[in-house]
Backbone as CSV, one residue per row, in Angstrom:
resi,resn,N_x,N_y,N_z,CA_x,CA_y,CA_z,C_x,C_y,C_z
1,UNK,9.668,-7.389,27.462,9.655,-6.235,26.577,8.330,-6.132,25.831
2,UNK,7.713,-7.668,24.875,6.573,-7.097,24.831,5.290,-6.667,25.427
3,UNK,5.389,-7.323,26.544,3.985,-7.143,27.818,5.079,-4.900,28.141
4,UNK,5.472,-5.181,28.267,5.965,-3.756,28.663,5.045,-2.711,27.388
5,UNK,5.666,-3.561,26.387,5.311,-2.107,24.989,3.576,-1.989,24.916
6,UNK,3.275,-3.092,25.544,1.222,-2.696,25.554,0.849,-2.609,23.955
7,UNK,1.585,-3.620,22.708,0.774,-3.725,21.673,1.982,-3.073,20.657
8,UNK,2.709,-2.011,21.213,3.006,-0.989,20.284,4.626,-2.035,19.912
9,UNK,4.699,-1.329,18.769,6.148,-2.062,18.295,7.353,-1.427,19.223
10,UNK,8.337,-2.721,19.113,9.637,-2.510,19.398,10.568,-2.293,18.353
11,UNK,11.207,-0.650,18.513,12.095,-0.913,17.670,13.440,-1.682,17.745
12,UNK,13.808,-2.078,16.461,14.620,-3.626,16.336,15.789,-3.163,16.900
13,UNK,16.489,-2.013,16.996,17.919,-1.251,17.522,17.951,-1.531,19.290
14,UNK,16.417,-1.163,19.648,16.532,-1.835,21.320,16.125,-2.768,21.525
15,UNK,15.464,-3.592,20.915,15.155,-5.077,20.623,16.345,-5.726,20.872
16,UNK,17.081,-5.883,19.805,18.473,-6.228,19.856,19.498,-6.207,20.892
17,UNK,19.236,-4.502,21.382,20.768,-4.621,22.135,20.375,-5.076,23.388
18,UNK,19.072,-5.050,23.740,18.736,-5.519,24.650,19.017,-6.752,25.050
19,UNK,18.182,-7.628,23.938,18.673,-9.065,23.878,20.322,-9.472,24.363
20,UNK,21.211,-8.620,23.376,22.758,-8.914,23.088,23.145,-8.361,24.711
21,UNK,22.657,-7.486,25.045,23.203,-7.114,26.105,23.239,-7.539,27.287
22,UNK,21.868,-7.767,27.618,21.137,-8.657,28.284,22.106,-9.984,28.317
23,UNK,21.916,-10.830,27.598,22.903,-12.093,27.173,24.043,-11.887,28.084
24,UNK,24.933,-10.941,27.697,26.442,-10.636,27.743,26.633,-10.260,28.918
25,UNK,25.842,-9.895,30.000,25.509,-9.576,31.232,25.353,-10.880,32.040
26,UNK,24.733,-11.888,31.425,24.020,-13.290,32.339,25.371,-13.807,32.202
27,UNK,25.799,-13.870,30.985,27.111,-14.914,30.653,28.419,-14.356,31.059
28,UNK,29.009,-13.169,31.500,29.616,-12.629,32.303,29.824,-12.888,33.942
29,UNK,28.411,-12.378,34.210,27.910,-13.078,35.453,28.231,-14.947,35.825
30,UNK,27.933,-15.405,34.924,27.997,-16.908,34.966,29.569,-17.693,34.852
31,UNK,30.189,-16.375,34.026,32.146,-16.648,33.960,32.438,-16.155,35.179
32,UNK,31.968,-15.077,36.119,32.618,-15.054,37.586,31.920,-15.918,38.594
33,UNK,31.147,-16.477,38.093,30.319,-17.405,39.221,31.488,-19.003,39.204
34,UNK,31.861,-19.135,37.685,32.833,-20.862,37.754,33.989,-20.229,37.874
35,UNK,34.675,-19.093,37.866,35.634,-18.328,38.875,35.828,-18.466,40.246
36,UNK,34.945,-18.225,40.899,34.623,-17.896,42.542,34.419,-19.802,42.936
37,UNK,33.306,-20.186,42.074,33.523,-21.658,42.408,34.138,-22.382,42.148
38,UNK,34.967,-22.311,41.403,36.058,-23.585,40.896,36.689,-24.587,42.040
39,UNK,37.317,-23.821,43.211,37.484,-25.221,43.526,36.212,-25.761,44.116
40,UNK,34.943,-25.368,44.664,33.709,-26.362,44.650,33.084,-27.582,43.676
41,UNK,33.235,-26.570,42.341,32.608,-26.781,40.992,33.896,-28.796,41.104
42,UNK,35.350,-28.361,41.096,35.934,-29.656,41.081,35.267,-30.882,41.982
43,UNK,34.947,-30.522,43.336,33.923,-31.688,43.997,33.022,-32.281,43.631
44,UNK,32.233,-31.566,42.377,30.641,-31.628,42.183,30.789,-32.457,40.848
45,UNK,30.616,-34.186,40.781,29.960,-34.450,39.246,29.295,-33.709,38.551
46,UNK,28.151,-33.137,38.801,27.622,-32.212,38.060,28.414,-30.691,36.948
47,UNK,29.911,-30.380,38.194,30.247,-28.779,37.493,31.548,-29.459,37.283
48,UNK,32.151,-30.671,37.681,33.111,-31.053,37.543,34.136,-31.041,35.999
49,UNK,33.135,-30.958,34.900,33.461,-30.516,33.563,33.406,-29.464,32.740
50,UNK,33.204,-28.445,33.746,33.100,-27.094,33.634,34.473,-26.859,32.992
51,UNK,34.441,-25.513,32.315,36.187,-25.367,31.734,37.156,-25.559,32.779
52,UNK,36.573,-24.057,34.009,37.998,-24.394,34.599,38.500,-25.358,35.138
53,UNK,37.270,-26.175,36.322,37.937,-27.198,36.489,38.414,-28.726,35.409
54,UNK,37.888,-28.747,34.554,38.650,-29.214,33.826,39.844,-28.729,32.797
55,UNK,39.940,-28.115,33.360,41.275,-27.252,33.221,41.910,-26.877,31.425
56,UNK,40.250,-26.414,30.714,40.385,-25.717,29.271,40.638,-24.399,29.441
57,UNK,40.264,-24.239,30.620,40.855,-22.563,30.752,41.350,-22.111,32.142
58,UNK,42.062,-21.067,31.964,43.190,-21.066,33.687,42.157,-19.901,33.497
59,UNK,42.289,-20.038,35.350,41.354,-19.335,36.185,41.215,-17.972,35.926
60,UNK,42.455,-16.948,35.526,42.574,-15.787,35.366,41.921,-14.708,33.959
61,UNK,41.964,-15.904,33.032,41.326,-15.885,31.974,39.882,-15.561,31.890
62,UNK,39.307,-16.991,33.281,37.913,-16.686,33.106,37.181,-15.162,33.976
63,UNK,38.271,-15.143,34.200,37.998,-13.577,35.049,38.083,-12.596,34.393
64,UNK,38.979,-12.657,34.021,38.919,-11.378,33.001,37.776,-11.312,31.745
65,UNK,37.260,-12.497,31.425,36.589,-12.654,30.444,35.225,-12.429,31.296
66,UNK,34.942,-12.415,31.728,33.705,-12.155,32.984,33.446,-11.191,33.172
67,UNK,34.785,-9.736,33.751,34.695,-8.681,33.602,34.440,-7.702,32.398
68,UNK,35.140,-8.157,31.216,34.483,-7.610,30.273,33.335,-8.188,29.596
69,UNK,32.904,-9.028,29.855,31.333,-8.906,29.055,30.619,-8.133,29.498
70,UNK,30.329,-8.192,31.242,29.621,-7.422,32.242,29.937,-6.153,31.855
71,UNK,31.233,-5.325,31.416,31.207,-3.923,31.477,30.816,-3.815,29.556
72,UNK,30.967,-4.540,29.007,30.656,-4.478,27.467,28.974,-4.351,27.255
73,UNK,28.251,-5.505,28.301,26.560,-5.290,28.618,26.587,-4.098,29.071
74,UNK,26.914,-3.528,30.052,26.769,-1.876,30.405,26.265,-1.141,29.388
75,UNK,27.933,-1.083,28.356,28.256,-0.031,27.170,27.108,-0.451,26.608
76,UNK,26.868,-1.575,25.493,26.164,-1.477,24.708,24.618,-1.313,24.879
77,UNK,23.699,-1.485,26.816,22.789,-1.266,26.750,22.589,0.149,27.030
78,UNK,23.692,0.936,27.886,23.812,2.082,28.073,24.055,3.428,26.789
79,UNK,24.345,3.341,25.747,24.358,3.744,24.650,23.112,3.508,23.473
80,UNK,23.112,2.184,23.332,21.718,1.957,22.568,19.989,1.510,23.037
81,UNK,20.250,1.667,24.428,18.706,1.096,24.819,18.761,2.496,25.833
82,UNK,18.925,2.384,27.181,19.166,3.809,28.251,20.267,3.308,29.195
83,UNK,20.234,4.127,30.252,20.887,3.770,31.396,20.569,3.119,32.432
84,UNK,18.973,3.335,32.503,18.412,2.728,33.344,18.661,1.147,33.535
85,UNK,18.151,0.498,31.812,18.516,-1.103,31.768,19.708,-1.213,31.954
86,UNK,20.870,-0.300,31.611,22.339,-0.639,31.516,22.549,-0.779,33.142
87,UNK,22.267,0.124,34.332,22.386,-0.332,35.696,21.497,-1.350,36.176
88,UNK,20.543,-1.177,35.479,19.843,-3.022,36.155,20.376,-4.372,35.822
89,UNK,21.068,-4.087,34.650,21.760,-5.330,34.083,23.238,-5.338,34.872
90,UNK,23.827,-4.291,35.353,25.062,-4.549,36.275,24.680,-5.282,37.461
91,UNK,23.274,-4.306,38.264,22.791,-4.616,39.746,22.737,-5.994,39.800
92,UNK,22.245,-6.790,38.392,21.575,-8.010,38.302,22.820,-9.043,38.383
93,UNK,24.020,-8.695,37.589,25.306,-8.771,37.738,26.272,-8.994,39.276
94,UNK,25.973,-8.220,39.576,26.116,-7.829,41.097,25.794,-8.726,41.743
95,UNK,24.600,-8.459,41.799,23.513,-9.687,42.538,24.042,-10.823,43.105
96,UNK,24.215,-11.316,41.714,24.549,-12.867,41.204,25.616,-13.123,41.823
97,UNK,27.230,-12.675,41.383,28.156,-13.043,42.170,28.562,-12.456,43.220
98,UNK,28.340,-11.297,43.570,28.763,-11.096,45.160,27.828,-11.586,45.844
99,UNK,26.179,-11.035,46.052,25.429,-11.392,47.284,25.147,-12.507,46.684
100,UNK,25.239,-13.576,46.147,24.936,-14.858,45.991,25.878,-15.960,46.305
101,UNK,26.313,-15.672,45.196,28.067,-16.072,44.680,29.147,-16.152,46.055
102,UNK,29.364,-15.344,46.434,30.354,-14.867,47.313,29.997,-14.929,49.032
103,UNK,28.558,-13.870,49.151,27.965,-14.181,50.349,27.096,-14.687,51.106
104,UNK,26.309,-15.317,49.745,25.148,-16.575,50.810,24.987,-17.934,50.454
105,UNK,26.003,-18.106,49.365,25.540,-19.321,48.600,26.100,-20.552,49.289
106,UNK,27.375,-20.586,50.219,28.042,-21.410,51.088,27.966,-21.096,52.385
107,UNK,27.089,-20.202,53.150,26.947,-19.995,54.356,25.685,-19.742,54.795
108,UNK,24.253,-19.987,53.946,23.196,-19.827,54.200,22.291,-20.643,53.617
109,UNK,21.219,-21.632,54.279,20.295,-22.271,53.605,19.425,-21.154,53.001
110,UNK,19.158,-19.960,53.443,18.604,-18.870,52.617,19.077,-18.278,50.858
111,UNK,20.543,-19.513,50.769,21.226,-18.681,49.969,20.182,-18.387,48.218
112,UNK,19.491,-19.785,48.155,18.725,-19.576,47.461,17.055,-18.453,47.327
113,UNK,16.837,-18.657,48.181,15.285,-17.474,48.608,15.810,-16.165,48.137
114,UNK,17.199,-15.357,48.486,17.579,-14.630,48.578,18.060,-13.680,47.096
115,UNK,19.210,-15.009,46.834,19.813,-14.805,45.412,18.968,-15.149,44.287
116,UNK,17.231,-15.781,44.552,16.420,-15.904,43.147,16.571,-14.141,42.619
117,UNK,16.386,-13.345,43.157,16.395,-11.858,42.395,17.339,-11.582,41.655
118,UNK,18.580,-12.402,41.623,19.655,-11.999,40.247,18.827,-12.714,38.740
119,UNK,18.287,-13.818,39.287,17.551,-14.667,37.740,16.158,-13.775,37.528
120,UNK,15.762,-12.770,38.287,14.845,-11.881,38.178,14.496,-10.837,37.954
121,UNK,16.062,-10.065,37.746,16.312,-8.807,37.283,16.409,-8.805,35.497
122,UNK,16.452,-9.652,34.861,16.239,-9.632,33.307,14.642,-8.615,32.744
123,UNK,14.149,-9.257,33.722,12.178,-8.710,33.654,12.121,-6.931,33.203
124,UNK,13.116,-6.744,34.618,13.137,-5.599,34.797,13.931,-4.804,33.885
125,UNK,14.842,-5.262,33.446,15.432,-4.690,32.684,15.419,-4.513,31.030
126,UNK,14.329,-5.869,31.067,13.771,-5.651,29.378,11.994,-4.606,29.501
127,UNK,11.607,-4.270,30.427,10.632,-3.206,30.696,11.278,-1.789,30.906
128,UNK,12.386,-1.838,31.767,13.449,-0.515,31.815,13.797,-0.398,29.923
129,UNK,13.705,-1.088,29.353,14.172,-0.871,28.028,13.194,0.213,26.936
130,UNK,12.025,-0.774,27.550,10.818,-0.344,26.860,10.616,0.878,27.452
131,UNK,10.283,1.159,28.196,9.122,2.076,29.222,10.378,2.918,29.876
132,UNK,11.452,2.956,29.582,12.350,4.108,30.625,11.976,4.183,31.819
133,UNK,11.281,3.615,32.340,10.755,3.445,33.757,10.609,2.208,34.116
134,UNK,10.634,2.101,35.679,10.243,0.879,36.265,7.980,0.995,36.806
135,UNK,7.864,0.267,36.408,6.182,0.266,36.988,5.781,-1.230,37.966
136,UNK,4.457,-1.106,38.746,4.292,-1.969,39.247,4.201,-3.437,38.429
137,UNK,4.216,-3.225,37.232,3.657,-4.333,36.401,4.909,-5.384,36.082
138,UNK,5.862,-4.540,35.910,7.289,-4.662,36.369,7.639,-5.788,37.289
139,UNK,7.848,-5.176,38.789,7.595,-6.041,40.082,6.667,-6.871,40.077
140,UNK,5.879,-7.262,39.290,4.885,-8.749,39.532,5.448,-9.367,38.982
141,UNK,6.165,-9.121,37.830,6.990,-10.157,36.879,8.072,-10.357,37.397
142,UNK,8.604,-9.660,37.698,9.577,-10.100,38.915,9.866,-10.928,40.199
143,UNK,8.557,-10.437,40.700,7.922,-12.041,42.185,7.631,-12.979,41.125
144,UNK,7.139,-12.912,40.719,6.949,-14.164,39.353,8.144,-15.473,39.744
145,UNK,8.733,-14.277,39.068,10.029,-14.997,38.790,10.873,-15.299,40.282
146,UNK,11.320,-14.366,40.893,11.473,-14.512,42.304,10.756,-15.889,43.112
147,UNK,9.702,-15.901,42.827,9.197,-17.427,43.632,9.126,-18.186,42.730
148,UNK,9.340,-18.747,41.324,10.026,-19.725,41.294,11.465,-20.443,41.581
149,UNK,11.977,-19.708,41.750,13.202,-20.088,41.673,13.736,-20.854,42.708
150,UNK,13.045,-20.811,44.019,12.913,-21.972,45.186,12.192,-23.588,44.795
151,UNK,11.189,-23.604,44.505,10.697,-24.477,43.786,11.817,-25.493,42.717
152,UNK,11.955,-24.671,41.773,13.141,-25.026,40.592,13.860,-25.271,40.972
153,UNK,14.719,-24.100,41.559,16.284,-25.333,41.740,16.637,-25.861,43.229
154,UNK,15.187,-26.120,44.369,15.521,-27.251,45.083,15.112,-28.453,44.598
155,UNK,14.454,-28.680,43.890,13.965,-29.683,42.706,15.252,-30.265,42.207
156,UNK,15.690,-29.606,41.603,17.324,-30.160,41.035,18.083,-30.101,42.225
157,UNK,18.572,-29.591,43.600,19.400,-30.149,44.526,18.938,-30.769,45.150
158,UNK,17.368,-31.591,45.025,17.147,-33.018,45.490,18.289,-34.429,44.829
159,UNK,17.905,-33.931,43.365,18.620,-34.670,42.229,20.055,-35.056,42.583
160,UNK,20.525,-33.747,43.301,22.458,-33.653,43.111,23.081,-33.338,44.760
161,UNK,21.587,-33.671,45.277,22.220,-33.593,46.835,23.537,-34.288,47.418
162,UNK,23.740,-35.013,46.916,24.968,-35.848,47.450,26.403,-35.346,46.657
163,UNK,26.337,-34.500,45.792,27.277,-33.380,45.101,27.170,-32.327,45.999
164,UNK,26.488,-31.631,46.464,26.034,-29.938,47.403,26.596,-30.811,49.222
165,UNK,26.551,-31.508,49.343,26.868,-31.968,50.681,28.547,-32.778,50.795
166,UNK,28.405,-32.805,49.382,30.254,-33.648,49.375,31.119,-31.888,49.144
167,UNK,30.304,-31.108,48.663,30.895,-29.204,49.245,30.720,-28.481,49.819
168,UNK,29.964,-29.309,50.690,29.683,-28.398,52.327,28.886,-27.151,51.272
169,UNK,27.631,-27.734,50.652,26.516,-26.031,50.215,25.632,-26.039,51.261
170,UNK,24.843,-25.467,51.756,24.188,-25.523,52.754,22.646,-25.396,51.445
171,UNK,22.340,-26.189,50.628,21.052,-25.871,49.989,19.873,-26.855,51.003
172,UNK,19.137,-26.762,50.781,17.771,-26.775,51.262,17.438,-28.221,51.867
173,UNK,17.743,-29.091,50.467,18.455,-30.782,51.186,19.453,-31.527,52.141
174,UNK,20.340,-30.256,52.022,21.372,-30.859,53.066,21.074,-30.229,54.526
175,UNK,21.120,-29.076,54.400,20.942,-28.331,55.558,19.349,-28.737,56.261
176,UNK,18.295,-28.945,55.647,16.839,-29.165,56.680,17.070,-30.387,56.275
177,UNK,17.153,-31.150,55.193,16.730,-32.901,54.771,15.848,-32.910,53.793
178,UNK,16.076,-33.632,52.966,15.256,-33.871,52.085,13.329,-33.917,52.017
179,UNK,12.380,-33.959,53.270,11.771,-34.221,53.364,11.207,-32.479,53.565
180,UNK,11.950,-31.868,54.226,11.837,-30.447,54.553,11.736,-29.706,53.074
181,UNK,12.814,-29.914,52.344,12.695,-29.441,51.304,11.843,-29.471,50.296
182,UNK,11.316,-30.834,49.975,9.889,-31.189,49.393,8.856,-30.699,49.748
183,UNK,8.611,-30.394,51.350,7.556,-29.634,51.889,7.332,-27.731,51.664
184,UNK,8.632,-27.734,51.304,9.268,-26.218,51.001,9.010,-25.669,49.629
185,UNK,9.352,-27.047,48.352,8.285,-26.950,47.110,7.286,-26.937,46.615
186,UNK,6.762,-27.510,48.037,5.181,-27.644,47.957,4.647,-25.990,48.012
187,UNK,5.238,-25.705,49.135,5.087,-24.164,49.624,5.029,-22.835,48.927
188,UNK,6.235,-22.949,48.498,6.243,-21.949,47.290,5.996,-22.622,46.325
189,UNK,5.551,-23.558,45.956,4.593,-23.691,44.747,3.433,-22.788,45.052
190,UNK,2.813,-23.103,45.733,1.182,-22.457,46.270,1.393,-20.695,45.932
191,UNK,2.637,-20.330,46.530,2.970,-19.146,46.355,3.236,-18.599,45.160
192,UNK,3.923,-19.397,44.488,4.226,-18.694,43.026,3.162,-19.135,42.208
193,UNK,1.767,-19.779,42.597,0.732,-19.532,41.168,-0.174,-18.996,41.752
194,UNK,-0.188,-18.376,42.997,-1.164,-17.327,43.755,-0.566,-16.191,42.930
195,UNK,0.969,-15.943,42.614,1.280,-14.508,42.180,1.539,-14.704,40.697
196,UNK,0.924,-15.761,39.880,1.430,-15.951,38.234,0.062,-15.195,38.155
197,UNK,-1.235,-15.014,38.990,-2.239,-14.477,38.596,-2.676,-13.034,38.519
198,UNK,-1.791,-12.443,39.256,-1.466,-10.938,39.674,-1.221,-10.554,38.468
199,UNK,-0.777,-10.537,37.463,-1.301,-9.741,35.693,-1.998,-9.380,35.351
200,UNK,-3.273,-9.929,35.766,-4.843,-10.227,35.231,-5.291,-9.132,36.232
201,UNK,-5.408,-8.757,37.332,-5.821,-7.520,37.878,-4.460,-6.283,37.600
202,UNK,-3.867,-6.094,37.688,-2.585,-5.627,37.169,-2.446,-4.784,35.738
203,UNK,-3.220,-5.613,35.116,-4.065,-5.555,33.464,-2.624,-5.333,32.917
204,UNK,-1.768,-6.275,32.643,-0.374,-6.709,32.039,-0.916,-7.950,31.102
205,UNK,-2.079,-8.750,31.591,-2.577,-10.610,30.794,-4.143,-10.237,30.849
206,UNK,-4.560,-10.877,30.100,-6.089,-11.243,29.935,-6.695,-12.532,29.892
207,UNK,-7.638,-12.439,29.415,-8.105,-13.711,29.462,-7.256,-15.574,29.268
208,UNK,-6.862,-15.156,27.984,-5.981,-15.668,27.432,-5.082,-16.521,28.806
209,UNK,-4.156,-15.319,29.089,-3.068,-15.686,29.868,-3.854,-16.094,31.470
210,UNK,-4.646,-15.610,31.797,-5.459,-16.137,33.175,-5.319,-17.534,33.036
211,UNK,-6.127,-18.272,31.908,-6.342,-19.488,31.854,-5.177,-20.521,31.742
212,UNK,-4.241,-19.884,30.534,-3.046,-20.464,30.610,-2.365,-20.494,31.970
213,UNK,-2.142,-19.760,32.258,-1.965,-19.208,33.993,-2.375,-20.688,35.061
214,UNK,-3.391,-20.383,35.113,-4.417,-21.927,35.468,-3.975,-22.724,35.706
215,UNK,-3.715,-23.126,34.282,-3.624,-24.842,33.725,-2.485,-25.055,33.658
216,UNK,-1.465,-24.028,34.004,0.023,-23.986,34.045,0.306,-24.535,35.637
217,UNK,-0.543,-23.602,36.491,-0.297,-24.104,38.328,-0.783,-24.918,38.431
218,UNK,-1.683,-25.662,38.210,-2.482,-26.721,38.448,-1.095,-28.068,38.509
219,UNK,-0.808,-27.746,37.204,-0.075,-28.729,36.923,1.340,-28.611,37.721
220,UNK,1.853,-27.505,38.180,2.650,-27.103,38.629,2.797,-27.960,40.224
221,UNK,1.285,-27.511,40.862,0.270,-28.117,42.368,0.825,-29.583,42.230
222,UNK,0.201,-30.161,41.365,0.231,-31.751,40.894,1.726,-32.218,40.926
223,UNK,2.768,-31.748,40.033,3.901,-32.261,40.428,4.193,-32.321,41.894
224,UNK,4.105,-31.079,42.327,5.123,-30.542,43.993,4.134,-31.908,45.302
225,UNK,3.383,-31.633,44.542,2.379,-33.195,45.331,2.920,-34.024,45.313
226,UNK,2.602,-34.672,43.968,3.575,-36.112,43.887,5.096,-36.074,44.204
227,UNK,5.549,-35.261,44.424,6.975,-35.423,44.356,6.953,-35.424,46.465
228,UNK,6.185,-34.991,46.789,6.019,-34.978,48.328,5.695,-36.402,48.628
229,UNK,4.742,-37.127,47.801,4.318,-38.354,48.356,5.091,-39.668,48.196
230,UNK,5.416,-39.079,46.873,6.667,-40.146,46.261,7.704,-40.375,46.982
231,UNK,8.586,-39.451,47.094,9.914,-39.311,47.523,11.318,-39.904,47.053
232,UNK,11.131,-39.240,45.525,11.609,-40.412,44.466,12.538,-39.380,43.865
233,UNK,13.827,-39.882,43.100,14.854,-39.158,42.650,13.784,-38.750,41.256
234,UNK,12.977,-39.636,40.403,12.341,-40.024,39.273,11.094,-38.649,39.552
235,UNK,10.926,-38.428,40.623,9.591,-37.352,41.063,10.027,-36.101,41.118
236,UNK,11.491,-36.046,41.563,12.342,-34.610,41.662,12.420,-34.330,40.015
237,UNK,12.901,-34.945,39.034,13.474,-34.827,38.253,11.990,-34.311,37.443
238,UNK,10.912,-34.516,37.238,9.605,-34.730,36.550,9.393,-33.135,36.793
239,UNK,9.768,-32.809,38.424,9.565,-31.647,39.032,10.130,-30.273,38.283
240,UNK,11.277,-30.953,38.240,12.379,-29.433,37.787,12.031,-29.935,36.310
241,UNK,11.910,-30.642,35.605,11.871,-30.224,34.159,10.516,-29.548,34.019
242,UNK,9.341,-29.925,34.900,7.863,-29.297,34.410,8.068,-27.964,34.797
243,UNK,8.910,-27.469,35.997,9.264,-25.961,36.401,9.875,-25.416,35.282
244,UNK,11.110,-25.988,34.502,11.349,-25.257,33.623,10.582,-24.811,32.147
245,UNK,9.632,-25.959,32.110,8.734,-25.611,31.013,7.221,-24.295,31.418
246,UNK,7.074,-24.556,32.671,6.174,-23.633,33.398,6.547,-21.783,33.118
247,UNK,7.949,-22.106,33.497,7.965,-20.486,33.493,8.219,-20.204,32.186
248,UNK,8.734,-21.076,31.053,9.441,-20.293,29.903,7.783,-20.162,29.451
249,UNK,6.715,-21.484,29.635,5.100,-21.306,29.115,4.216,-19.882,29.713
250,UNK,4.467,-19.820,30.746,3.858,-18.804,31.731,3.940,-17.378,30.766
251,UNK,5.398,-16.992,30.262,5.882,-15.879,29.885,5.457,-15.970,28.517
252,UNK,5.283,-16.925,28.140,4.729,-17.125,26.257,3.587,-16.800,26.419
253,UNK,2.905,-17.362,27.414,1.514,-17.029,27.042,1.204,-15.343,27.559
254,UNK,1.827,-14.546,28.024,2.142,-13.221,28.397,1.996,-12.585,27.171
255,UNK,3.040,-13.409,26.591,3.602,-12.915,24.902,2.135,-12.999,24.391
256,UNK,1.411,-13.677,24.060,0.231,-13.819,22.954,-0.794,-13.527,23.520
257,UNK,-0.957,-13.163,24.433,-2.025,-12.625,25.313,-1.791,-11.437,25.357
258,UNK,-0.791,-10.272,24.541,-0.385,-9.072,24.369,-0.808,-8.830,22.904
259,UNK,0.298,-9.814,22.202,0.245,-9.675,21.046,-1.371,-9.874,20.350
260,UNK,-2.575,-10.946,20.640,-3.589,-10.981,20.254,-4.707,-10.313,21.097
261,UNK,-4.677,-9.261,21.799,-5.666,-8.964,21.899,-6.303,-8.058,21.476
């Protein structure tokens, strides 16, 4: 939203519902996702303490509670921000548990490449907020985001591979092998800080954010390396936490590279 507004203020009424709405949309999304997976989620140490399967909440509950946040994000971005964000925040919705959720996430090693665009539609929809329009500047933040998300979370199903294969997931470790998959982070690593730089001609980042940009992939390069040479649970793990600090840094420095120039 602020790389969208180009300097100018946000007022706090779509600020807000954006945020709230936004929110209520992911976390909706995320109550029909331990819906649809529950009995997987029970196989997996990892989701195994999730409500439903630990059985704080019956299944029907979390469904219904799923459905209305998702149509409550609608209302409240569709009334106080536009319509535009209010259908990108469903599509994004959408996304997530049917074509992810439902149709590639247990029958395709693609399921991830595919379904990163539900964790990528937020972009779009806090610029649909701002700008009533979608622009190219838009879609870069979006591949942005789109190619990390291979990187990131085969990083973590290195970690929990032996959870994703005790549920028949077909992620990236089980289905090619672990060695494939490391070579695959390496890959779209290269890819996603070839396109963290696309702002800077784009004229969305400046100087500022170029450099941060930089010194963000570099380091980004350096993990997906070591974690190739290593081949260490200790190298995966180094991996996905520096990914998660990468993108939330990547987008900050967006932020102040707007805000100060």
């Amino acid at each position: 939203m602020v790389v969208a507004a180009q300097g100018s203020a946000i007022p706090l009424v779509t600020l807000l519902a954006t945020v709230i709405g936004g929110s209520m949309a992911a976390a909706g999304a995320s109550a029909l996702n331990q819906y649809i997976d529950r009995d997987m989620d029970k196989q997996m140490s990892r989701t195994k303490n999730r409500p439903i399967p630990a059985g704080r909440i019956a299944p029907q509950y979390a469904l219904i509670y799923g459905i209305v946040l998702v149509a409550l994000s609608v209302l409240i971005l569709g009334v106080f921000v536009n319509w535009l964000a209010a259908a990108l925040a469903l599509l994004g919705a959408l996304y997530y548990v049917v074509l992810y959720t439902i149709l590639l996430k247990r029958n395709t090693v693609l399921n991830i490449l595919i379904g990163g665009g539900a964790g990528a539609m937020p972009v779009l929809v806090g610029w649909a907020a701002v700008r009533g329009m979608l622009e190219p500047g838009a879609f870069v933040l979006f591949a942005i985001v789109f190619y990390w998300t291979p990187p990131h979370s085969w990083a973590l199903a290195l970690l929990v591979n032996a959870d994703y294969a005790r549920a028949n997931v077909p992620m990236m470790p089980v289905a090619r092998g672990l060695d494939a998959a490391r070579v695959q982070i390496l890959l779209y690593s290269l890819q996603l800080v070839a396109l963290s730089l696309l702002p800077v001609p784009f004229r969305i980042g400046g100087w500022f954010y170029l450099i941060a940009a930089t010194l963000l992939g570099l380091g980004m390069l350096y993990e997906s390396v070591r974690l190739l040479n290593e081949k260490s649970n200790l190298a995966a793990k180094r991996t996905y936490k520096y990914s998660t600090f990468y993108l939330a840094l990547l987008f900050l420095a967006l932020i102040v590279d707007q805000l100060f120039r």
